[in-house]
C-alpha positions as CSV (number, residue, x, y, z in Angstrom):
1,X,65.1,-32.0,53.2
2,X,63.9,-28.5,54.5
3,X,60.1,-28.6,54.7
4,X,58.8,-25.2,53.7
5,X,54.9,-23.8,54.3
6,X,54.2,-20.7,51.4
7,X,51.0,-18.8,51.0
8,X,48.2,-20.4,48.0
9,X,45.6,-18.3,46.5
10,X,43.2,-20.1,49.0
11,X,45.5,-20.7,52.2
12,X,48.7,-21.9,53.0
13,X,50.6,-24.9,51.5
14,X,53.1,-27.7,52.5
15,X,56.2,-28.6,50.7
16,X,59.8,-30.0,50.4
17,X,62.3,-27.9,49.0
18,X,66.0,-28.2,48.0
19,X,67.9,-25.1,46.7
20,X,70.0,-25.7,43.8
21,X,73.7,-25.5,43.1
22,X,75.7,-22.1,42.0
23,X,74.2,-19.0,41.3
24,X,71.4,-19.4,38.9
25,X,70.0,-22.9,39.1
26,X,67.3,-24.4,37.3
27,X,64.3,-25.1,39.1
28,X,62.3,-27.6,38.7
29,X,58.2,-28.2,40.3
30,X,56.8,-31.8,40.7
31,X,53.0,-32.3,41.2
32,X,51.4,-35.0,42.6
33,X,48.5,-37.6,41.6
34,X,44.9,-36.8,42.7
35,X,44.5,-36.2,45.7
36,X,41.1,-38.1,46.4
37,X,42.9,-41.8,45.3
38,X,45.4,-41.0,47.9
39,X,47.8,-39.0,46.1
40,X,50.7,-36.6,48.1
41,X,53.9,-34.9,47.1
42,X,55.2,-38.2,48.9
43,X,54.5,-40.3,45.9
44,X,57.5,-42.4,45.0
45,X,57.2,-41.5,41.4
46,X,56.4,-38.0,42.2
47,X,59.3,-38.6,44.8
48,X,62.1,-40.3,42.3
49,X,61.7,-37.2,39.7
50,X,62.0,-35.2,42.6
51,X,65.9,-36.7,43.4
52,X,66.5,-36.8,39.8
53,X,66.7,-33.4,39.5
54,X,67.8,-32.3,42.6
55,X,70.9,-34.9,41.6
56,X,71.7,-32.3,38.7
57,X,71.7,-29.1,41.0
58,X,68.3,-28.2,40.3
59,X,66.2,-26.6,42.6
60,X,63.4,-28.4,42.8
61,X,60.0,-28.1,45.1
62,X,57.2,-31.0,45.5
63,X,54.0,-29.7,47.4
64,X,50.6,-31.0,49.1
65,X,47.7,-29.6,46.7
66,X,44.7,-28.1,49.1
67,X,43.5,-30.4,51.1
68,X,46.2,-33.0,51.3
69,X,48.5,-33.1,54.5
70,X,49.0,-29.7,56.1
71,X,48.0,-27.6,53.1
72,X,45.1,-25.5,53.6
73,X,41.9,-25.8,51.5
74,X,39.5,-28.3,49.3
75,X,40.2,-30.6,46.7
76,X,39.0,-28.3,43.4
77,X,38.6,-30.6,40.9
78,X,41.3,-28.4,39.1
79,X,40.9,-25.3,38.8
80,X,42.3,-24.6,42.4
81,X,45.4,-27.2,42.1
82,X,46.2,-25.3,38.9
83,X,46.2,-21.9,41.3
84,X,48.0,-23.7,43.9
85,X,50.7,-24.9,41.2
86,X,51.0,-21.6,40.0
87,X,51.5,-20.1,43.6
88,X,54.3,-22.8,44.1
89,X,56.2,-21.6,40.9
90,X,55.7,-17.8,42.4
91,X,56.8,-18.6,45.5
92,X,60.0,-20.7,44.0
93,X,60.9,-18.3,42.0
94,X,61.2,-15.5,45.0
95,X,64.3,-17.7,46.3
96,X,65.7,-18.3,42.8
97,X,65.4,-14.4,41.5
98,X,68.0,-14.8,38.6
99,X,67.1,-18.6,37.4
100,X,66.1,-18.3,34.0
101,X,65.5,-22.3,33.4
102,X,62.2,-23.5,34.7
103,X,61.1,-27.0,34.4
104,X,57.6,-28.9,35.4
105,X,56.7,-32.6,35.8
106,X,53.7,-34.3,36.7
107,X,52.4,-37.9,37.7
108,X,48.8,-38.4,36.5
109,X,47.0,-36.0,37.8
110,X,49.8,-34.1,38.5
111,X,50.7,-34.6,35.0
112,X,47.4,-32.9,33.8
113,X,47.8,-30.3,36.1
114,X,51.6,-29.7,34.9
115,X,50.2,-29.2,31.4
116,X,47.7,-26.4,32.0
117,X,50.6,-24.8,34.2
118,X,52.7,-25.0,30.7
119,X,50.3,-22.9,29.0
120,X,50.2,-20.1,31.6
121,X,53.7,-19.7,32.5
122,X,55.6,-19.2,29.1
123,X,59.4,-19.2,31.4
124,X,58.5,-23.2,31.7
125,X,61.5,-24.7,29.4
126,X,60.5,-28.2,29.3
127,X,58.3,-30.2,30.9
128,X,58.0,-34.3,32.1
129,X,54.6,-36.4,32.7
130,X,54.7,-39.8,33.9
131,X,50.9,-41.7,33.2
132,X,49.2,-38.6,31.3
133,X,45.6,-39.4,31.9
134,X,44.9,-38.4,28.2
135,X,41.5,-40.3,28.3
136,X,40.4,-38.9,31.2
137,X,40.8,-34.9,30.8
138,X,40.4,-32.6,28.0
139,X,43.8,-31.8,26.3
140,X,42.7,-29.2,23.6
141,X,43.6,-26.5,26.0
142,X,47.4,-27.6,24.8
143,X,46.2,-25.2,21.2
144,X,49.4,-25.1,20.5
145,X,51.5,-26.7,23.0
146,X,54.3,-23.8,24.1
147,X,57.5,-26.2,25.3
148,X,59.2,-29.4,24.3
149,X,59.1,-32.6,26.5
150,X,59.0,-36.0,28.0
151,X,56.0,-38.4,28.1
152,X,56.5,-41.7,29.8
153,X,53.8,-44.1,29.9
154,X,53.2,-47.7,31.5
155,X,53.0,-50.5,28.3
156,X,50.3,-51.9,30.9
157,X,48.5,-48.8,32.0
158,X,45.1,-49.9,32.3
159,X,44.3,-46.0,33.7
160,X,44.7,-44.3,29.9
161,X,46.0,-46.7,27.3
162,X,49.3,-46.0,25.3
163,X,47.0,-45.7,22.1
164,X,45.7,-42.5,23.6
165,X,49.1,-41.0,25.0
166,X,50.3,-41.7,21.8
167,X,47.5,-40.1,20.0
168,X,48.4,-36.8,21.8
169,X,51.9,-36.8,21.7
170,X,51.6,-37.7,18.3
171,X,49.2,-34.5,17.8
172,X,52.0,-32.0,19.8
173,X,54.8,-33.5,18.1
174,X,53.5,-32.1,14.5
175,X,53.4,-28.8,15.8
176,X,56.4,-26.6,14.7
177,X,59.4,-26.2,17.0
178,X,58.2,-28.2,19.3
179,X,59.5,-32.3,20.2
180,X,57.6,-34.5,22.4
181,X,59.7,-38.0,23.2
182,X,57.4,-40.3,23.9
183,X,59.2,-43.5,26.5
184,X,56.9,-46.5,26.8
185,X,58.0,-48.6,29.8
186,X,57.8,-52.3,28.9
187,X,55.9,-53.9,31.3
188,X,54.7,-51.2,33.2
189,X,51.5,-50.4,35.2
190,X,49.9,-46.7,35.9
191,X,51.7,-46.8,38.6
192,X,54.8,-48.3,38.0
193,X,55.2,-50.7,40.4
194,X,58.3,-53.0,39.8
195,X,59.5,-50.5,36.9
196,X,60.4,-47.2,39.0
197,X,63.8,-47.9,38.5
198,X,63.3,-47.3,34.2
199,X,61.0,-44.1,34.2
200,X,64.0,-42.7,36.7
201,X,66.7,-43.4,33.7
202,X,64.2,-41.9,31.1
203,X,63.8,-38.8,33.2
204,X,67.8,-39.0,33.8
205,X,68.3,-39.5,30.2
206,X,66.1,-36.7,29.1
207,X,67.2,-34.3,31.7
208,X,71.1,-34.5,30.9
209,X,70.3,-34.1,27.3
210,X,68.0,-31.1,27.1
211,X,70.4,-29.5,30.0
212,X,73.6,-30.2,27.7
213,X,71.5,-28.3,24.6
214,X,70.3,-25.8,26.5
215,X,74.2,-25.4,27.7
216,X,75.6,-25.7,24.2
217,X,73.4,-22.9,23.1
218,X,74.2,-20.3,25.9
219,X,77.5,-21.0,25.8
């Protein structure tokens, strides 16, 4: 898996990358959890979404926020991961010139930070969080939210409970054009643990679909 170093707004960054399949492939960015609790593009959730959509030809790019392995920089509470997410998309999107699908998904954190990407970048198609921290961070940035997604959550999540993820999705789901499916994961933690194995068949499940819309449409 080719390891890749592109330029940030604040210094250079550290990533995996895998180009896709054919001509014009879908691409696909994956952000990681915070990176003060120990969180790196080597994640194994981050890491599983990662293989999931490089499995459908995607090509797909996880990265180290500032800070975190070789990337360049300070944690910035935000504001620069959002930059540094945005620089990752730029710099994906060099290599893919004629790509005209563009997913992002997001683990916690990552998930947060995936969101505020969504708003900025209107080529983002659909996007998929796993344990949005919706009690932790202010979501009324998402005014309205501009794509359709996936929002998997932990039954057991004792980091933002399912009443609040299902508060939100509940709120974007009202909004017009727009769907939000909303997988709860029997049984799960914040983190998973035990249960990777489901939130990899949601994010299958969810992928093929959408793809085989999107296909049906263009065709």
């Amino acid at each position: 898996m080719p390891e890749v170093i592109f330029n940030g707004s604040d210094g250079r960054l550290e990533g995996r990358y895998v180009h896709g399949e054919g001509a014009t492939p879908p691409l696909a960015i994956l952000l990681h959890p915070h990176p003060l609790h120990g969180g790196t593009m080597n994640n194994r959730v981050v890491y599983a979404m990662f293989q999931a959509f490089q499995r459908r030809g995607f090509s797909v790019l996880r990265f180290n926020f500032r800070g975190v392995g070789r990337s360049q920089g300070v944690f910035d509470h935000g504001q620069g991961e959002l930059r540094d997410a945005a620089s990752a998309l730029d710099w994906m999107q060099t290599y893919n010139p004629n790509s005209r699908i563009v997913w992002c998904a997001g683990f916690s954190f990552g998930a947060w930070i995936a969101m505020q990407l969504l708003m900025r970048r209107p080529e983002i198609h659909r996007f998929i969080t796993a344990a949005l921290p919706a009690s932790l961070y202010d979501f009324t940035f998402l005014a309205p939210c501009p794509s359709s997604g996936l929002v998997i959550h932990g039954e057991h999540d004792i980091v933002t409970s399912t009443e609040a993820v299902a508060k939100l999705a509940d709120r974007l789901q009202h909004q017009r054009s727009i769907d939000i499916d909303l997988e709860v994961i029997e049984g799960a933690d914040h983190v998973f643990n035990k249960k990777l194995d489901l939130l990899t068949r949601a994010v299958e499940r969810y992928i093929d679909r959408e793809m085989a819309a999107t296909e049906a449409t263009t065709a």
